[in-house]
PAVEXGU-491008 format. One record per residue (C-alpha): x, y, z negated. Coordinates in steps of 0.001 Angstrom, whole numbers, padded with zeros to 6 digits, always signed. Layout:
N
XYZ...
% end
This chain:
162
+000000+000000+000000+002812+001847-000754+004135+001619+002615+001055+002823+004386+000889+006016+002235+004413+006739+002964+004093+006546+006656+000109+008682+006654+002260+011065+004804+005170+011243+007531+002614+011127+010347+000235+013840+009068+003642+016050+007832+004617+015792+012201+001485+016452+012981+001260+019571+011068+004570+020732+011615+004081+020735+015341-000134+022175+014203+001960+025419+012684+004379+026104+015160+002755+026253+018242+001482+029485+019461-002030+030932+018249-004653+033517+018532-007241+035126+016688-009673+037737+018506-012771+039483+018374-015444+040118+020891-014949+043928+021092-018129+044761+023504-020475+042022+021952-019794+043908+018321-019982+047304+019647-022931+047109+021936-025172+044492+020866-024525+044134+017258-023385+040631+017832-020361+039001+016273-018234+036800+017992-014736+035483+016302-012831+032935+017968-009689+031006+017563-007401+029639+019832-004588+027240+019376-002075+026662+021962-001109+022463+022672+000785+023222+026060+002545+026096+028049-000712+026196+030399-003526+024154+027773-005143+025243+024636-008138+024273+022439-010203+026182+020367-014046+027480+018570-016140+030742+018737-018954+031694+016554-021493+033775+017268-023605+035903+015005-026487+037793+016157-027322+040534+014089-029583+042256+016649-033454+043188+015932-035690+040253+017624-037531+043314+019069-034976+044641+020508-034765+045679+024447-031688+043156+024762-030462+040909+023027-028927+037159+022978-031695+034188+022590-029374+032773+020153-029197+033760+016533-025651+031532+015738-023295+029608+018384-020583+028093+017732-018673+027233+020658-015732+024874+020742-013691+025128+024307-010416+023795+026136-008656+026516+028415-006806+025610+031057-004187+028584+032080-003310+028746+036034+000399+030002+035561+003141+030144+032754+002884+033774+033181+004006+035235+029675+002032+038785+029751-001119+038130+032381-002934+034383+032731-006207+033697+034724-008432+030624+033422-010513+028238+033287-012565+026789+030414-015079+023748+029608-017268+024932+026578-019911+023080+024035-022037+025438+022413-024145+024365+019894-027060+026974+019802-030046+027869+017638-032226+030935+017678-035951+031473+018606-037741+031006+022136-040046+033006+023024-042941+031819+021777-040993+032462+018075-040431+028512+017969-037114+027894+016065-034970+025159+017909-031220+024075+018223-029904+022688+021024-026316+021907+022561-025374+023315+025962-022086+022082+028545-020609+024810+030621-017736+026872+032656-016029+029878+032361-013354+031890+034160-011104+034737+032710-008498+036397+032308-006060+037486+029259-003214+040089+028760-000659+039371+025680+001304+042456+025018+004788+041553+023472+003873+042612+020065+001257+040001+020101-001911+042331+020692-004200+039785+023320-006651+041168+025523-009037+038904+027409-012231+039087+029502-014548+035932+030478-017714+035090+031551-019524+031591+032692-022315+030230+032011-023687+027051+030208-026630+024672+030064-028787+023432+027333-029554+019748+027087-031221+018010+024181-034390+020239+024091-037480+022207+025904-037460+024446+023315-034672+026284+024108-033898+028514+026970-031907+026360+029566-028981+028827+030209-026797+030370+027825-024315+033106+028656-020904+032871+027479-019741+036366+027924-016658+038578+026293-014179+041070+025897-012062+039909+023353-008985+042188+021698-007387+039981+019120-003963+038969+017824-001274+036173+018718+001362+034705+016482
% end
């Protein structure tokens, strides 16, 4: 037993050493906050020179009367990136996304729901580590009529890598 707890603790000690010193990001959506009282963080964590992984989560904070506003109350939104060049500063890309939704349709029936879908974008990282990044792509909802079958997956992110 002994043995096995040794070698967990030598496996998950790699694993975490190669976790912390890969490259990473942390950003905001800038135009959701500002414009439609919606807060999006995500995280980003890089596993290649051209790959990365990561999560959003969306928080809607707009009136349900309002003129505009996201169908979904809370998303969160794991994704993998795949970057087109090794570029340092600018990077186009492409992204798979699963966002797991909820909110209220229009007929005020709650539901949650999990959609599949693409984006494209592209991302500036300053040398200081300031990121700046714009997407857009769309996703659809599966499991439920409930919910509205497209969900937008929309940004302008301004964040931090390090």
């Amino acid at each position: 037993m002994k043995y096995i707890m040794k070698k967990l603790v030598v496996i998950l000690t790699i694993l975490g050493a190669n976790f912390l010193q890969a490259q990473q990001e942390v950003s905001i959506d800038l135009a959701d906050a500002l414009v439609i009282k919606t807060l999006e963080v995500t995280y980003e964590h890089y596993i290649g020179e051209q790959s990365s992984i990561g999560a959003s989560a969306l928080f809607n904070f707009e009136g349900e009367n309002s003129d505009f506003r996201y169908n979904e109350d809370n998303m969160i939104t794991p994704f993998f990136r795949h970057y087109f060049t090794t570029a340092r500063n600018w990077n186009h890309f492409g992204e798979i996304f699963m966002g797991i939704n909820s909110g209220k349709n229009d007929s005020g029936i709650s539901y949650t729901d999990g959609a599949l879908g693409i984006s494209v974008g592209t991302k500036y990282v300053s040398n200081g580590g300031l990121v700046v990044s714009v997407h857009g792509g769309l996703g659809r909802n599966f499991f439920t009529d409930l919910s509205p079958s497209v969900v937008p997956r929309i940004g302008l992110n301004v964040g931090y890598r390090f």
